[in-house]
N, C-alpha and C positions, 0 to 999 in steps of 0.2 A: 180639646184645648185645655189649658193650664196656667195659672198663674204664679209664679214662685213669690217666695215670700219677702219680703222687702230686704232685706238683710243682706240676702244672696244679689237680688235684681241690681242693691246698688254695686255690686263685686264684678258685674257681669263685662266691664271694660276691661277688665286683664283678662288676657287669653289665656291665661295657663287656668284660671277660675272658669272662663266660660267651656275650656276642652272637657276640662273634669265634671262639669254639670250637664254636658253633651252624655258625657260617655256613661253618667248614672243611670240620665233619662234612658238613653239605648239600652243597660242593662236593666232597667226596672222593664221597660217593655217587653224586651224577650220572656224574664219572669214571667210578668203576668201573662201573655198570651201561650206561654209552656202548659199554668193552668188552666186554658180554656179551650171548648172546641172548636173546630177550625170555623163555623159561622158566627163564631164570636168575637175573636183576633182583632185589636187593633191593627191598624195600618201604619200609623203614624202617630206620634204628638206633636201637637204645635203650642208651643210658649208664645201668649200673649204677650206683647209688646207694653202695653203699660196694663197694671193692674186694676182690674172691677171694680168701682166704685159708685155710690150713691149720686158723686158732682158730673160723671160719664154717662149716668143712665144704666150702666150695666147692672147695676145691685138697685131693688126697692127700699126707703129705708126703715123695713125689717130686714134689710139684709138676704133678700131673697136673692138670688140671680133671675134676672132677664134674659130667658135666652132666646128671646127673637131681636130685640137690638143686637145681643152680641152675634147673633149668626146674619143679622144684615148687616151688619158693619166688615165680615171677613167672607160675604158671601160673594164678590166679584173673586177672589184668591182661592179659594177651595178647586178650581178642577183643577188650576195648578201645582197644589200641593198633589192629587191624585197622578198626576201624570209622571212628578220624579218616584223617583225609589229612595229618601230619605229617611229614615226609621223617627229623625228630630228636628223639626222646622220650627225657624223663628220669624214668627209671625210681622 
């Protein structure tokens, strides 16, 4: 999972902004699983729908990430992401 950065997330309602932020993610993916062995390979990314924050619970405020809120909050959705063949799901 991933968060983009505010700048981008608020751009994300024009399609020709979200096609070309698909098709980074897709090529930053192959990248990186090009350099890893195959039990390493991501499967997918999934962009977070609204971003981590201390007022959501997701971030402590040192800024840590939570990740048992944020993986119970996306944990009813996860076989489903396993079951397409998506390389970029939004979350």
């Amino acid at each position: 999972m991933l968060v983009l950065a505010e700048a981008l997330r608020a751009q994300l309602n024009d399609p020709a902004v979200r096609a070309r932020v698909q098709a980074e993610l897709e090529g930053l993916l192959k990248s990186v699983n090009h350099e890893l062995a195959d039990y390493e390979r991501l499967r997918m990314l999934v962009v977070a729908r609204e971003p981590w924050s201390i007022e959501n619970g997701c971030l402590t405020p040192t800024m840590k990430i939570k990740r048992s809120r944020i993986e119970s909050s996306v944990a009813a959705q996860v076989d489903g992401w396993y079951t397409g063949e998506a390389a970029v799901l939004w979350a």
